[in-house]
ZAMARGU-4260 file (C-alpha; in steps of 0.2 Angstrom, whole numbers, plus 5000, padded with zeros to 4 digits):
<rodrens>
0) 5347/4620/5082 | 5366/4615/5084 | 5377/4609/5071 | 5391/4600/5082 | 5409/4593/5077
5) 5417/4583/5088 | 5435/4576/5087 | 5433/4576/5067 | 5449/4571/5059 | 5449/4570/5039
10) 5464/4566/5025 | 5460/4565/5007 | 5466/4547/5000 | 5486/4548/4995 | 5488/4564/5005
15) 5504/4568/5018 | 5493/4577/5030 | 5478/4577/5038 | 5465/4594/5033 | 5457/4592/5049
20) 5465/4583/5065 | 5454/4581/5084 | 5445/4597/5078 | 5427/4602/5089 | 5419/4615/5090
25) 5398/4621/5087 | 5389/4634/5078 | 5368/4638/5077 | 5361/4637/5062 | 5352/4653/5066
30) 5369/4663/5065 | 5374/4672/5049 | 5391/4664/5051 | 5409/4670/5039 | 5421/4657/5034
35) 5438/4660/5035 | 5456/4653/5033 | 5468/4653/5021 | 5468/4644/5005 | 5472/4623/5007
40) 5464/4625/5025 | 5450/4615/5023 | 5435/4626/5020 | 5428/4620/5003 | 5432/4601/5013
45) 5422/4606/5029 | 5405/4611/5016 | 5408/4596/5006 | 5409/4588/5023 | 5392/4593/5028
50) 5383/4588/5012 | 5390/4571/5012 | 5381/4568/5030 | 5362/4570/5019 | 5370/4559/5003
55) 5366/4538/5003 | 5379/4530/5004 | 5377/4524/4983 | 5379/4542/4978 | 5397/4547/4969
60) 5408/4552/4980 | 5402/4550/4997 | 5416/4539/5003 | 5429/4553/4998 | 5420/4561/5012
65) 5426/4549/5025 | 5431/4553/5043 | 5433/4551/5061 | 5423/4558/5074 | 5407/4566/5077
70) 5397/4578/5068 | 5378/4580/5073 | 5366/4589/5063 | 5348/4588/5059 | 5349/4600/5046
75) 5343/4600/5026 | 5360/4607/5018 | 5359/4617/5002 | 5378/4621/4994 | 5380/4636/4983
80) 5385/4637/4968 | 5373/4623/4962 | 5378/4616/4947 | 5367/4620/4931 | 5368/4605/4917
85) 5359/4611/4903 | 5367/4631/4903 | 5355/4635/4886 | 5337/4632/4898 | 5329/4648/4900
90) 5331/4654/4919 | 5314/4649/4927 | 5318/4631/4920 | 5334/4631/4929 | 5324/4634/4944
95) 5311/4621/4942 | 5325/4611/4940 | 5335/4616/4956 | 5317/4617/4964 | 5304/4612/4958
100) 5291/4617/4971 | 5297/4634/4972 | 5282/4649/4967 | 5284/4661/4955 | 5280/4673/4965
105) 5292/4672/4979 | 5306/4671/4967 | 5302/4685/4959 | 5302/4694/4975 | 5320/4688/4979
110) 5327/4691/4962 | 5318/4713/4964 | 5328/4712/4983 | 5345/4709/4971 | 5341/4722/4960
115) 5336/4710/4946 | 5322/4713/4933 | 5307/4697/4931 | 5312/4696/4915 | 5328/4687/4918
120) 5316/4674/4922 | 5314/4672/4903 | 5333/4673/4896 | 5345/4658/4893 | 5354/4655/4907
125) 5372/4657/4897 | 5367/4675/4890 | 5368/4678/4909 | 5382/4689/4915 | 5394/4678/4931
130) 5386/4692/4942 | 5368/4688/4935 | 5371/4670/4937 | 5378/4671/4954 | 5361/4681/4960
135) 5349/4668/4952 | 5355/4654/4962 | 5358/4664/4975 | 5337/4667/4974 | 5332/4650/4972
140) 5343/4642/4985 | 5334/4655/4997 | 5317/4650/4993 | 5321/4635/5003 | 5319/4641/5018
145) 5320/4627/5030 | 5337/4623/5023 | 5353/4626/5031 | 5364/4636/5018 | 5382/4634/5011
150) 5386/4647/5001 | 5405/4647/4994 | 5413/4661/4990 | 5398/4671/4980 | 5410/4686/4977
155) 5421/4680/4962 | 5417/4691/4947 | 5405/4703/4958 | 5408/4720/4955 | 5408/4733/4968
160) 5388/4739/4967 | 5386/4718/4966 | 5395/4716/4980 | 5386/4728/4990 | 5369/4723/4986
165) 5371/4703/4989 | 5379/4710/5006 | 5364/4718/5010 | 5351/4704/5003 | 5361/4691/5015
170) 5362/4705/5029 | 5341/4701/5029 | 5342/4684/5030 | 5349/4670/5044 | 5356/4653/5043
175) 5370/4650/5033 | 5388/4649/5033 | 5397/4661/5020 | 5415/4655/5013 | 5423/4675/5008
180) 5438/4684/5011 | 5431/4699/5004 | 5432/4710/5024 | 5421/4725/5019 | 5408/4710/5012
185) 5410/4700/5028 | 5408/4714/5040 | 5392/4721/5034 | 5382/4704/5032 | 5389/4690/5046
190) 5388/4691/5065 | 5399/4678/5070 | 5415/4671/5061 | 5421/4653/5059 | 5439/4654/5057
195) 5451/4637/5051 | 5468/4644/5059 | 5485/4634/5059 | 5482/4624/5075 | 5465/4623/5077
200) 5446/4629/5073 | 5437/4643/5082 | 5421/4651/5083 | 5419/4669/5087 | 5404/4683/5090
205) 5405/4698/5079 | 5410/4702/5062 | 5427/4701/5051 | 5434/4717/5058 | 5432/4713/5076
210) 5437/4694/5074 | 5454/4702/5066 | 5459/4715/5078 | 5454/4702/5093 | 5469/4691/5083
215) 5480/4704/5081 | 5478/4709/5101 | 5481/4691/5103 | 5496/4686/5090 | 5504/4703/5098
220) 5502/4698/5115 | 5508/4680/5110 | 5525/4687/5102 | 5528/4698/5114 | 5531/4683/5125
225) 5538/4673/5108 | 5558/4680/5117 | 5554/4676/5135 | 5546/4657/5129 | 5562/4653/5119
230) 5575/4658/5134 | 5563/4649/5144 | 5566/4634/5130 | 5582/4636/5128 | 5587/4635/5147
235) 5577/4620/5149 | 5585/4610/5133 | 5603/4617/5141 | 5596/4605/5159 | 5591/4593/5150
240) 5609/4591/5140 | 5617/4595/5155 | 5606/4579/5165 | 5609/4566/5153 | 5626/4570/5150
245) 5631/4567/5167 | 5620/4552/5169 | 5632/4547/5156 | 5650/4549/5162 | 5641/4542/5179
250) 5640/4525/5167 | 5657/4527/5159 | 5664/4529/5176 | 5659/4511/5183 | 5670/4504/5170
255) 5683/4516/5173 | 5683/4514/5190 | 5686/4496/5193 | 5698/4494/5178 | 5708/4508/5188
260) 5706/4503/5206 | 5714/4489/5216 | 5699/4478/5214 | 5692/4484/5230 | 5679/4497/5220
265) 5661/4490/5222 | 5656/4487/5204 | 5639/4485/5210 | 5638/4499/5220 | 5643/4512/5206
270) 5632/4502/5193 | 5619/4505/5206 | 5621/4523/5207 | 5623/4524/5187 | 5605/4516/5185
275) 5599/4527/5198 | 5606/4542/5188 | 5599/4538/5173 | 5581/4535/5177 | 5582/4552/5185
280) 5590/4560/5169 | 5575/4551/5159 | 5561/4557/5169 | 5568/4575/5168 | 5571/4574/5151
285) 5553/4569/5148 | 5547/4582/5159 | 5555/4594/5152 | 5551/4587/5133 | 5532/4590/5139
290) 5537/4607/5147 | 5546/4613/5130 | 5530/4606/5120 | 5518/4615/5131 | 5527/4632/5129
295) 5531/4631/5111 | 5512/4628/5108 | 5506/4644/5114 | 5516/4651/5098 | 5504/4640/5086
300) 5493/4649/5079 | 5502/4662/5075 | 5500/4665/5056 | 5518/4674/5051 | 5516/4681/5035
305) 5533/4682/5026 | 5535/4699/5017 | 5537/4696/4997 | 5549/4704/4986 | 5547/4711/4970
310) 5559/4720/4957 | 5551/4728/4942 | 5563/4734/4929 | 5568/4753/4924 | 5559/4760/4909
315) 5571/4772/4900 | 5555/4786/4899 | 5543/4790/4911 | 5526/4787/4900 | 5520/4769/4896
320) 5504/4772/4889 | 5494/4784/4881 | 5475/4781/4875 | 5465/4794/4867 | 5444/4791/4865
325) 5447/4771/4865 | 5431/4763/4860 | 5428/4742/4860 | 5418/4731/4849 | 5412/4714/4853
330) 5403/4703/4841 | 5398/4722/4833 | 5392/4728/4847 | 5401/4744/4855 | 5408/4738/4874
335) 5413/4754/4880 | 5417/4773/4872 | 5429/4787/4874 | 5440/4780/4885 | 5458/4792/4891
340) 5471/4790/4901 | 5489/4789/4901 | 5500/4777/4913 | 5515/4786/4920 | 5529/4775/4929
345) 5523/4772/4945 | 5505/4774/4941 | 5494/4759/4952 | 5478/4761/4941 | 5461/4750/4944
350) 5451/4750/4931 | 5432/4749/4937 | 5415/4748/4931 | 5400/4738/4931 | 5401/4720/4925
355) 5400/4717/4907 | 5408/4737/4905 | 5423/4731/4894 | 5438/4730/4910 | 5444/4714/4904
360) 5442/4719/4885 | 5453/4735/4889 | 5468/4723/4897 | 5466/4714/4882 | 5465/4728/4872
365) 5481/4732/4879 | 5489/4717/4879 | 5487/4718/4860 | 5475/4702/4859 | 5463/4700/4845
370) 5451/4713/4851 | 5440/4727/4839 | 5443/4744/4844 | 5443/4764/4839 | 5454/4779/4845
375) 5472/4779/4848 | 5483/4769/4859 | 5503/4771/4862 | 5511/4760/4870 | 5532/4763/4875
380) 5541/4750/4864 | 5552/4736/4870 | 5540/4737/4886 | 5539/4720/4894 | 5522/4715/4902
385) 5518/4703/4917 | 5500/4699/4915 | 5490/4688/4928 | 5472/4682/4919 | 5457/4678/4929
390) 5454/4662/4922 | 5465/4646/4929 | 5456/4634/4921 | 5472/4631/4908 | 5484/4627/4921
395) 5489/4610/4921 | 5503/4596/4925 | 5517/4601/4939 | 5524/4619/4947 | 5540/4612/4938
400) 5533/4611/4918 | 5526/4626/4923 | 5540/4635/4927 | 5548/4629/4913 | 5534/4632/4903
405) 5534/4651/4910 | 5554/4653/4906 | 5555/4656/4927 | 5564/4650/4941 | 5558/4634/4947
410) 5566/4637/4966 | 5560/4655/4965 | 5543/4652/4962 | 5542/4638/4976 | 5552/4652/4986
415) 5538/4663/4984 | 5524/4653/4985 | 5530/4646/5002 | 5527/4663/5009 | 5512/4661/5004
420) 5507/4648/5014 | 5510/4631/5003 | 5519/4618/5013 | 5531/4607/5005 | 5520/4594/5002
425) 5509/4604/4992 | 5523/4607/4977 | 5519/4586/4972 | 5500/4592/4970 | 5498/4593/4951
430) 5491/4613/4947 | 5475/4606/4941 | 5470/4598/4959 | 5474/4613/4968 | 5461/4624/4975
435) 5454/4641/4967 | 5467/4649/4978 | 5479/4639/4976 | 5480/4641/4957 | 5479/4661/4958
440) 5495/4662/4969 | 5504/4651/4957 | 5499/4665/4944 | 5503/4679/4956 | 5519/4670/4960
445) 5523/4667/4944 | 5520/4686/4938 | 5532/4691/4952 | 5546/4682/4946 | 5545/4688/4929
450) 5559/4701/4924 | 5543/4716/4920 | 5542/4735/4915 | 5522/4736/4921 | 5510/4721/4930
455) 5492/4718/4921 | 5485/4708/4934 | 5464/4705/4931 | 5453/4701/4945 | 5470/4693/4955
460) 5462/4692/4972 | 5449/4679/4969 | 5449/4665/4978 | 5463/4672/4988 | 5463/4669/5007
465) 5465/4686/5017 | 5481/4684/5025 | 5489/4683/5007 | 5478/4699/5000 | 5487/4707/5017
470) 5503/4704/5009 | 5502/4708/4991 | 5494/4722/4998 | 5510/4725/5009 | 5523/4722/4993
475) 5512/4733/4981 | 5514/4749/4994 | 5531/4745/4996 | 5538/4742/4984 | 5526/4753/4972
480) 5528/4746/4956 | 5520/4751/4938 | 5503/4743/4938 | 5488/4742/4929 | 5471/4728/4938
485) 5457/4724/4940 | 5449/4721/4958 | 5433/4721/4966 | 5440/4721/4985 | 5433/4739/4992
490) 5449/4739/5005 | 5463/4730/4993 | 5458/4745/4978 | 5457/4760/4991 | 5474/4756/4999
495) 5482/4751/4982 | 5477/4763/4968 | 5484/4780/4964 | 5474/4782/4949 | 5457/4776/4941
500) 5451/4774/4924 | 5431/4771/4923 | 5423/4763/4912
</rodrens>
């Protein structure tokens, strides 16, 4: 079976620009197919797209869904993550409500294949770990297995050994579509990638890494050429100055002439010739319009990233923190125990462990929030710290009360977030109406334009697309500033960190 979109063109209601615009392309529903592009693109859209095709047209929301063109599929469409109403409902009623038919059995099965006990079956759904949760769903959607499944980025708040054994659970199965930008997850559970790119969509056989280095083969080949295209521009925009202005002095020169002549010029004759002149100068100048469009469209999908800039300030002495046998309490219970380190200047230390071992407790712990703990922790004085949370769900209003609200540049953190792929129009786009992306650059930006001695950045890559984790993955070895985060990205925390501290 075929999914197929043809000429689909959609636009949100008050937006500038169309998310999708005379887009086709197909994909088989048998293929275990990664989603890609970067954040704003259209991804979460295309899903939502999909699942508007099986809603009446009396369910909310359907008509935000709107749009021109074709898309043909005969497909029963399950979108992850499903949305659990009553969060205090023991687990197995969260699945009788999500699926009511579903066997016991079966979903006992799935849950043993994530590495989950039955018994989770009979816990409240909100004592459940993000990871825990994310699993469970995750099992009940794939007990529907006629469905066709849309699962949306599944890898936020996954840890490593999570992340590893959902990308071997979905290695086993076939038919879905998989938004991630996770490249070690992608590559070891997909076979095909659908990628949203600045001009157009394209489908592709193979995983994350050979769909990347066939673009980076092809984005070299395409600047390689990027000088020889805009001579050949150039020299056809000199012509076609060069055409019309002398179809010009051709005019001026039938007025000229007779004024200047003993009134035996023929008027007629050089009019005749003007005309003559100009409709040649028009069609070469539309010729060569089409000529300069054709060529500067083979440089479109070309995704430049712009290298960002970072200047951390200079701590007087080299060490910044010391903690000796830290131990954390929650709600009385201990989190984690006999924790040491120490953080040098220059240190790029991940903090990892399981989820649930305390690594967000330890930032906070740090940050010197509210938090229980044991042992001894010095920290340098006067130290100033740049901290990027995990959760968005507190930003609100524009990026311009927020700058204000941060104490930062409001032109240097649209500066940095238009390297980070936000067009213009999106600076009108309130914070809270962005997407998940969206909102974690704002952050991220926002923490680069602080004035910092260390970063404490927690979990900063979710949501993010993967041309942007290429960057700050580029400013962070380059520029090598102090830093202490939490990340689940296998790639991003190899490249990055000099030092960990386990939990």
């Amino acid at each position: 079976m075929l999914i197929s979109v043809q000429n689909l063109t959609f636009s949100y209601d008050g937006n500038y620009e169309n998310v999708f615009e005379n887009v086709s392309f197909s994909i088989d529903t048998n293929w275990k197919l990664g989603f890609i592009g970067r954040n704003g693109r259209g991804k979460t859209t295309f899903l939502n797209l999909l699942m508007a095709l099986q809603k009446s047209p009396n369910e909310n929301d359907v008509s935000r869904y709107e749009y021109s063109g074709i898309i043909t599929a005969n497909e029963q469409f399950e979108y992850f993550p499903y949305v659990v109403n009553d969060m205090g409902k023991y687990v197995y009623e969260v699945a009788e409500e999500i699926f009511p038919q579903y066997e016991q059995w079966q979903l006992e099965r799935e849950l043993s294949l994530l590495e989950l006990e039955t018994t989770i079956l009979y816990r409240n759904f909100n004592t459940l770990s993000f990871g825990e949760r994310t699993k469970v769903l995750l099992a009940i959607m794939f007990l529907k297995e006629n469905s066709f499944m849309l699962i949306d980025e599944p890898t936020n708040h996954l840890d490593t050994h999570g992340r590893n054994v959902l990308a071997k659970y979905l290695n086993k199965k076939k038919g879905f579509i998989l938004v991630s930008h996770d490249r070690k997850f992608l590559d070891n559970c997909v076979d095909h990638i659908l990628s949203i790119n600045k001009a157009d969509i394209t489908v592709t056989q193979g995983d994350f890494s050979t769909w990347y280095e066939n673009k980076q083969h092809r984005d070299n080949f395409e600047l390689s050429e990027n000088e020889k295209l805009k001579g050949e521009i150039s020299r056809l925009e000199t012509s076609q100055k060069r055409t019309a202005s002398y179809a010009q002095e051709t005019e001026k020169s039938k007025h000229r002439d007779v004024s200047q002549s003993d009134g035996k010029q023929d008027r007629g004759f050089v009019g005749h010739k003007s005309a003559k002149i100009m409709k040649r100068a028009t069609a070469i100048g539309g010729r060569t319009e089409r000529a300069i469009e054709e060529k500067a469209l083979l440089l479109k999908n070309i995704d430049r990233t712009a290298p960002l800039k970072l200047s951390q300030l200079e701590y007087p002495k080299n060490t910044l923190i010391i903690a000796k046998k830290l131990s954390a309490f929650y709600e009385n219970k201990k989190v984690f125990a006999d924790v040491s380190f120490t953080i040098e200047k220059g240190d790029r230390v991940n903090i990892i462990g399981a989820n649930g071992s305390g690594k967000s407790t330890l930032l906070k712990i740090l940050l010197s929030e509210n938090i229980e703990f044991e042992g001894i922790l010095e920290m340098a004085k006067n130290m100033f710290i740049s901290y990027v949370s995990q959760d968005t769900s507190n930003l609100f209003g524009t990026l311009d009360e927020f700058a204000i609200s941060q104490q930062i540049e409001v032109s240097q953190l649209k500066t940095i977030l238009r390297k980070l792929d936000f067009s213009r129009e999106q600076f009108d786009v309130k914070i809270e109406n962005m997407s998940g992306g969206q909102k974690k650059k704002v952050l991220i930006a926002s923490s680069l334009c602080e004035k910092s001695h260390i970063l404490f950045w927690d979990e900063p890559l979710n949501f993010i697309d993967v041309f942007s984790r290429i960057q700050i993955e580029n400013l962070l070895t380059e520029y090598k500033p102090t830093i202490i985060f939490v990340e689940h990205d296998f790639l991003f925390c190899k490249k990055i960190a000099t030092k960990t501290v386990s939990l």
